[in-house]
C-alpha positions in Angstrom: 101.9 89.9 88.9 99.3 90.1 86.2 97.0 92.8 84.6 93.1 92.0 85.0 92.2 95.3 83.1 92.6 98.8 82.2 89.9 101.3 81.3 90.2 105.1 80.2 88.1 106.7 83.0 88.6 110.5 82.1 89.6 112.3 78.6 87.1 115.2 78.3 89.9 118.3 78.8 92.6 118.8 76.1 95.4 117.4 78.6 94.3 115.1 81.4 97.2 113.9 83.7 99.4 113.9 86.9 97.2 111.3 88.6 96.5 109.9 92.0 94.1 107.8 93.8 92.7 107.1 98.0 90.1 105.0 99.2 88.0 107.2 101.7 84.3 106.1 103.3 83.4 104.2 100.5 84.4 105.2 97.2 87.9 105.8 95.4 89.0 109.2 94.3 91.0 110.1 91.8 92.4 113.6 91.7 94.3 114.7 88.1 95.7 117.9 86.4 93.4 119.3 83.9 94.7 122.0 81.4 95.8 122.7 77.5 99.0 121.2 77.8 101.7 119.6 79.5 102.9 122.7 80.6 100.5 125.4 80.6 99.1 128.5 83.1 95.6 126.9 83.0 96.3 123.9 85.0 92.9 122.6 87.6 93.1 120.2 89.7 89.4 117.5 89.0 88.6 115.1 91.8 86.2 112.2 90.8 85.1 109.6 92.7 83.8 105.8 92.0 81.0 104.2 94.2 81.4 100.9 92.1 85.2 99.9 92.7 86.6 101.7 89.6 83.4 101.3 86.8 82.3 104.3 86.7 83.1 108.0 87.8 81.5 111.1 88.2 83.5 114.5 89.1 83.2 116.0 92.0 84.8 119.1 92.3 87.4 121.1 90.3 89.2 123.4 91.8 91.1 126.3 90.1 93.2 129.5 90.8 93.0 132.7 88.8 96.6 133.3 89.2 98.0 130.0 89.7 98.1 127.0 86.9 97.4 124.1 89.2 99.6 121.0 89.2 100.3 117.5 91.0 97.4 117.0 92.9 97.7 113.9 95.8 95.2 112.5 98.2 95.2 111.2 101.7 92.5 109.7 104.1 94.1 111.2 107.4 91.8 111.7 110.8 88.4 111.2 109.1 88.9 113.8 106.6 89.8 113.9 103.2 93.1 116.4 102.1 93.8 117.0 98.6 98.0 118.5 98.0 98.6 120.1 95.2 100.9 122.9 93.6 99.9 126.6 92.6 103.0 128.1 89.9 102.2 131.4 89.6 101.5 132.9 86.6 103.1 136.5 87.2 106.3 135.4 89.4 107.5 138.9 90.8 107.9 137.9 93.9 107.2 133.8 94.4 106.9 131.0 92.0 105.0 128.4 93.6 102.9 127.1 96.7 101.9 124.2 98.0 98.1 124.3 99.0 95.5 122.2 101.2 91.9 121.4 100.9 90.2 119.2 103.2 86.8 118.1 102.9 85.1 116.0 105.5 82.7 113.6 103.3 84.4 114.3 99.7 82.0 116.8 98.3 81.9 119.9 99.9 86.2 121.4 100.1 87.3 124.1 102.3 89.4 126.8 100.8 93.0 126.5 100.5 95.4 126.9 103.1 99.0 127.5 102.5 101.7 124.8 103.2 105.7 124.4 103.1 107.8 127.1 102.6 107.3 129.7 99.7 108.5 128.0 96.6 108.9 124.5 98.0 107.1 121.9 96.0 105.7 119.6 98.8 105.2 116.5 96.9 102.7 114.2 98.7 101.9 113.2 102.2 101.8 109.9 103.9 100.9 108.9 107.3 102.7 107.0 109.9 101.2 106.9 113.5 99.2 110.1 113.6 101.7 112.0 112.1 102.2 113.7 108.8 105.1 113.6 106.4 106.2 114.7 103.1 109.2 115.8 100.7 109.6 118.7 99.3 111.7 119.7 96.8 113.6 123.3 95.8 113.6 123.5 91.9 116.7 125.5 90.8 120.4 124.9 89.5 121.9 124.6 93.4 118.3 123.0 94.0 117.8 120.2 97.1 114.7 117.9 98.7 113.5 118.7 102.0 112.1 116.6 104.4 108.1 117.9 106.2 106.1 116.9 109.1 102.8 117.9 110.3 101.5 116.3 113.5 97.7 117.5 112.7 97.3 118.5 109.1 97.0 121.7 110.2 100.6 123.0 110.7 104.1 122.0 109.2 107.3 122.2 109.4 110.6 121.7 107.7 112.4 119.5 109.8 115.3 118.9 107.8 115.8 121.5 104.8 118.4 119.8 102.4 117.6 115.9 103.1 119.5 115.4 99.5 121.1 117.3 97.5 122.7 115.2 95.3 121.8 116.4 91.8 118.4 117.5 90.7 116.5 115.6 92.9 112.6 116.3 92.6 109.6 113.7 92.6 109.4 111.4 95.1 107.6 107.8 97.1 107.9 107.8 100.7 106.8 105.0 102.9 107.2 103.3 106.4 107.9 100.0 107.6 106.5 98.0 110.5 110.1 98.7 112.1 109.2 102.3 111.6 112.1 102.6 108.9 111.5 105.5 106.2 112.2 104.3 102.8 112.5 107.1 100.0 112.6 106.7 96.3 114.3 109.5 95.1 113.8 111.1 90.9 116.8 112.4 89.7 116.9 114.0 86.3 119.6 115.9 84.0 119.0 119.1 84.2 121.8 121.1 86.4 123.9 118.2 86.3 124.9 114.9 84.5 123.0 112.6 87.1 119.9 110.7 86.5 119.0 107.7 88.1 117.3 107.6 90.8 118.3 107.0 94.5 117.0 105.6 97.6 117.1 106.9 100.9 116.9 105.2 104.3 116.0 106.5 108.1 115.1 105.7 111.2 113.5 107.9 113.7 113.7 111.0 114.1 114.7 110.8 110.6 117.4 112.9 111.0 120.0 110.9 109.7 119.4 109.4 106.2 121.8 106.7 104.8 121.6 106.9 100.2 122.1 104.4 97.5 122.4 104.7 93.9 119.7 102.6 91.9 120.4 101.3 88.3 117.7 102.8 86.4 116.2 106.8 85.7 112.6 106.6 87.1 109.8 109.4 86.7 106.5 110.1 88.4 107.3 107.8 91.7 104.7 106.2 94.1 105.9 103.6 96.5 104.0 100.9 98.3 105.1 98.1 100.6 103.8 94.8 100.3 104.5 91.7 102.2 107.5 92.9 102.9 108.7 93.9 99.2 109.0 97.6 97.9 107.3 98.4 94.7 107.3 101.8 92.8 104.9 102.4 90.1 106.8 104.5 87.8 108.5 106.0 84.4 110.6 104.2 83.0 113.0 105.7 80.4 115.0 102.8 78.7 113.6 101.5 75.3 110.2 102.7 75.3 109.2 105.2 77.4 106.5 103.6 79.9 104.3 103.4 83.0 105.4 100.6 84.9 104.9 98.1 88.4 108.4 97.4 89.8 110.4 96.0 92.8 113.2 98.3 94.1 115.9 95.9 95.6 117.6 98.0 98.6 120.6 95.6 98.5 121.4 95.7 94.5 119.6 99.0 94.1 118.3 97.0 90.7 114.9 98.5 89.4 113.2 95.7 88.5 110.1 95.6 86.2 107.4 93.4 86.8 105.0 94.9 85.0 104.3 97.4 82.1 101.1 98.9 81.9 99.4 99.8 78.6 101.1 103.4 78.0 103.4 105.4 75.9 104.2 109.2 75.0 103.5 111.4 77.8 102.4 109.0 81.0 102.9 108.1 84.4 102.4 109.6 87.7 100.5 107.0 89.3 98.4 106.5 92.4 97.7 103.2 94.4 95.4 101.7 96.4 96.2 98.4 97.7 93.2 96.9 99.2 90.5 93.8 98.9 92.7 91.4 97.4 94.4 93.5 94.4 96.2 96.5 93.4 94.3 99.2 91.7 96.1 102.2 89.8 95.5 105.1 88.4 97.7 106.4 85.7 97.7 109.0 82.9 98.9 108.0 79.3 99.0 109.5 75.5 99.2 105.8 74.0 95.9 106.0 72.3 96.4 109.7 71.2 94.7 112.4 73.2 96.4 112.6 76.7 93.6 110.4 79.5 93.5 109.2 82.5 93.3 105.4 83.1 92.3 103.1 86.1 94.1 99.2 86.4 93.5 96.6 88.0 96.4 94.4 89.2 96.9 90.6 90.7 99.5 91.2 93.0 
C-alpha cells in the first residue's frame, strides 16, 4: 500500500471536519462539518463535488438548522438518488437532544428537505447497502448507553430491528460492511467515558442479523469506515498510540490485531474518513489540524 498524494481540498470555515466521500453519476462528493469549533452549536453540514477525479472542487450546497448544530454527515448512492445522513443536537434540549435527518437529491444539486430518521435521540451513524436494502448503527449516548442495529428497505422508512446490538461499554462510531457470503462485519469504537474500556470490537452476523457473535481487538480506534477488499478488511481510522493519527489498516478477525499499513499525513484533531474504492485505487477523504487550521484533505492510495 503506498500514498500517491494528498491535497488540502477545503479550509475556508474556522473548523472544517467529520468527512466522508461517494461516487454518484459522475463526480465524487464530499460532505464535512463546518462550524467554529470542534464542538460548537453552529455546526453545517457542506457537500462539494469534483468533476475531475479529486483536482478540484466546488460546493454545492450547505445545509444548516436554526436550532440544530449539524454534525457527521455521510453519503450513499442508493436507487439512483443521492442521501446525505447527518446529526441535528439541539441547541435548547428540553425535551430531545438529537435527530438523525435525510436529504435526498436526485442529480446532487438540488436537496429535498429533511426528513426524520431513527428513534429520537439515536445517533444513526451511516448507511450501507446490501441487496436493496438499507442498514445502519445507531448508537444511544449516555452512561447505561448501547448501539442499535437499523434497516430501511426503501430509504424512506426505518426501523430498529434490534435495539441494544452491543452494549458493552461506550460503544459509539462505527464501519459496517457485507460479504459475498452475505456476512455483516462491524467495527465497533469504544471509548472511556462511562467505563474503563476502550478498544474497539468487532462484531459478526449472518442473516437476519439477529444474532451477533463479538471479539475484542488490540487497539482504541476513532472515526471508523470499513471497506472490503479482495477478501481483506480494512478500516481507515484514529489511531491513539504514539501519535495521534489518520490511518489505512487491516483488521485481522482471527487475532483481532489492528494492523497499520498506512499513516496518512495528519495530526491534532483528524480522522473521520470516507472511501471510495474504485478505478484502480483507493481515494479518501479525511480531515486533519497537522498544518495548523483544521481542513479537509483528499488521498489517493495504491492499494
Amino acid at each position: 500500500m503506498k500514498l500517491i498524494s494528498v491535497d488540502k481540498i477545503w479550509d475556508r470555515a474556522d473548523h472544517n471536519a467529520f468527512t466522508d466521500m461517494v461516487r454518484f453519476g459522475d463526480h465524487l462528493y464530499c460532505v464535512f462539518r463546518e462550524a467554529t469549533a470542534h464542538v460548537s452549536d453552529d455546526g453545517a453540514l457542506r457537500v462539494i463535488r469534483s468533476a475531475d477525479e479529486g483536482k478540484s472542487w466546488e460546493s454545492v450546497v450547505l445545509m444548516q438548522m436554526s436550532h440544530a448544530d449539524l454534525r457527521d454527515g455521510k453519503l450513499i448512492s442508493y436507487k439512483g438518488e443521492l442521501l446525505l445522513l447527518g446529526l441535528g443536537s439541539f441547541i435548547s434540549r428540553v425535551k430531545q437532544e438529537r435527530q438523525s435527518y435525510l436529504w435526498r437529491s436526485q442529480e446532487g444539486l438540488t436537496w429535498s428537505d429533511p426528513i426524520e430518521v431513527a428513534k429520537p435521540n439515536d445517533w444513526l451513524w451511516r448507511l450501507v447497502e446490501h441487496k436493496g436494502v438499507l442498514w445502519g448503527i445507531s448508537y444511544f449516548p449516555k452512561p447505561k448507553g448501547y448501539a442499535s442495529l437499523y434497516r430501511s428497505p426503501d430509504g424512506h422508512s426505518f426501523t430498529r430491528v434490534f435495539k441494544k446490538f452491543n452494549k458493552q461499554g461506550y460503544v459509539n462510531e462505527s464501519g459496517l460492511f457485507f460479504d459475498e457470503n452475505n456476512c455483516a462485519h462491524c467495527l465497533l469504537r469504544r471509548d472511556p467515558v462511562w467505563g474503563p474500556e476502550e478498544t474497539a470490537l468487532l462484531g459478526f452476523s449472518k442473516p437476519p442479523y439477529q444474532y451477533w457473535r463479538w471479539k475484542e481487538l488490540d487497539k482504541r480506534i476513532g472515526g471508523p469506515v470499513s471497506f472490503y477488499y479482495q477478501g481483506h478488511h480494512y478500516g481507515v481510522v484514529r489511531l491513539y498510540d504514539n501519535k495521534i493519527r489518520t490511518s489505512i489498516a487491516e483488521i485481522n478477525s482471527v487475532t483481532g490485531e489492528v494492523n497499520e499499513l498506512l499513516s496518512l499525513p495528519s495530526g491534532g484533531d483528524n480522522s473521520y474518513a470516507g472511501v471510495v474504492l474504485d478505478r484502480g485505487s483507493l481515494k479518501v477523504s479525511y480531515y486533519s489540524s497537522h498544518e495548523g487550521k483544521t481542513a479537509i484533505y483528499f488521498a489517493e492510495v495504491d492499494i
